[in-house]
C-alpha positions as a Python dict, from the first residue, in 0.01 Angstrom:
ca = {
    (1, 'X'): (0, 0, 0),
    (2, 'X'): (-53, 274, 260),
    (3, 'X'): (-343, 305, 487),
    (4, 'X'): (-503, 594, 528),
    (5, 'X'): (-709, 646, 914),
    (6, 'X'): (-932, 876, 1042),
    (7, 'X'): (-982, 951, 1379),
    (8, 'X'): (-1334, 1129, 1531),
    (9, 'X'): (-1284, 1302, 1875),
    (10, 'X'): (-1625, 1387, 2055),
    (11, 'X'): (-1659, 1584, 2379),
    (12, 'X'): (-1730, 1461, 2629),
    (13, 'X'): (-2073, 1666, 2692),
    (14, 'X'): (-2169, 1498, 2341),
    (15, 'X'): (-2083, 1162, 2429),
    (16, 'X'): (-2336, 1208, 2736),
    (17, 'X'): (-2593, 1329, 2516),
    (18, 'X'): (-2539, 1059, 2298),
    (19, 'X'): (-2551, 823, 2604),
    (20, 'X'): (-2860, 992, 2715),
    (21, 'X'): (-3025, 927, 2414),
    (22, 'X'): (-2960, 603, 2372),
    (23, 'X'): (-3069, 492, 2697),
    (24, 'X'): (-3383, 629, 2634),
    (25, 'X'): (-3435, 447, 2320),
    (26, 'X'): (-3355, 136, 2517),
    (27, 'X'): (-3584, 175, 2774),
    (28, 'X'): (-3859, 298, 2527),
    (29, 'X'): (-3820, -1, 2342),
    (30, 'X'): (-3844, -257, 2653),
    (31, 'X'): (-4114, -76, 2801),
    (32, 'X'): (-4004, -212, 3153),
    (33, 'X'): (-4165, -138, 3461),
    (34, 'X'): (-3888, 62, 3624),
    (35, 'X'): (-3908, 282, 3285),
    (36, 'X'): (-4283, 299, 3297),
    (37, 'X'): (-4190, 458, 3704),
    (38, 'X'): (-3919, 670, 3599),
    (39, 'X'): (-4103, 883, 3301),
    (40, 'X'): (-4431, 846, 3446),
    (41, 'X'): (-4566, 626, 3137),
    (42, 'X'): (-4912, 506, 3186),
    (43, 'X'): (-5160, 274, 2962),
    (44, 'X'): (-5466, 421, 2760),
    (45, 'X'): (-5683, 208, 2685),
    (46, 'X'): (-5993, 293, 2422),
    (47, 'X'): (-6295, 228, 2720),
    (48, 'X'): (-6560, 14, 2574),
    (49, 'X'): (-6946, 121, 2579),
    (50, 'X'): (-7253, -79, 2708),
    (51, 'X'): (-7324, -210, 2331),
    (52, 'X'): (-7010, -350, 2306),
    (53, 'X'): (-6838, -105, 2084),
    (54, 'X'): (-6511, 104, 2115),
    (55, 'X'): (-6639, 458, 2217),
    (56, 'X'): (-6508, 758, 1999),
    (57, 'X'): (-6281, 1050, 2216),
    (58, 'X'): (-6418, 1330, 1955),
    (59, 'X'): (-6705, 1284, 1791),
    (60, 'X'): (-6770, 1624, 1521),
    (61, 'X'): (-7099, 1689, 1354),
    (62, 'X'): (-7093, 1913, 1070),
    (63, 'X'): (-7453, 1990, 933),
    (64, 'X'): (-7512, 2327, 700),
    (65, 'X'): (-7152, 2459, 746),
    (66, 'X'): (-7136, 2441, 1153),
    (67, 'X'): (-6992, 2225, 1301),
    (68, 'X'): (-7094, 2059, 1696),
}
């Protein structure tokens, strides 16, 4: 029975890529705080108003074809 093999070279420039990318999938996934530093991530949080309900970014009134 013969066996047959196949070999894939990469460059190295792709392999850093690669690398690259899957570092920042890592990181993006863990969320750490060093990560959070590095890329400049910060929290949003949806502010809350004085009634006690989650106030709207964009709020779009359409009346008679215009819309405010």
């Amino acid at each position: 029975m013969k066996t047959i093999k196949h070999e894939i070279k990469l460059e190295r420039s792709v392999k850093i890529i690669l690398a690259v990318f899957a570092l920042g999938i890592f990181l993006n996934a863990f969320a750490t705080p060093i990560s959070k530093e590095v890329f400049g991530i910060k929290e949003v949080k949806a502010g809350m108003s004085g009634s006690g309900t989650a106030v709207s970014p964009i709020h779009i009134v359409c009346q008679g074809g215009t819309c405010n």
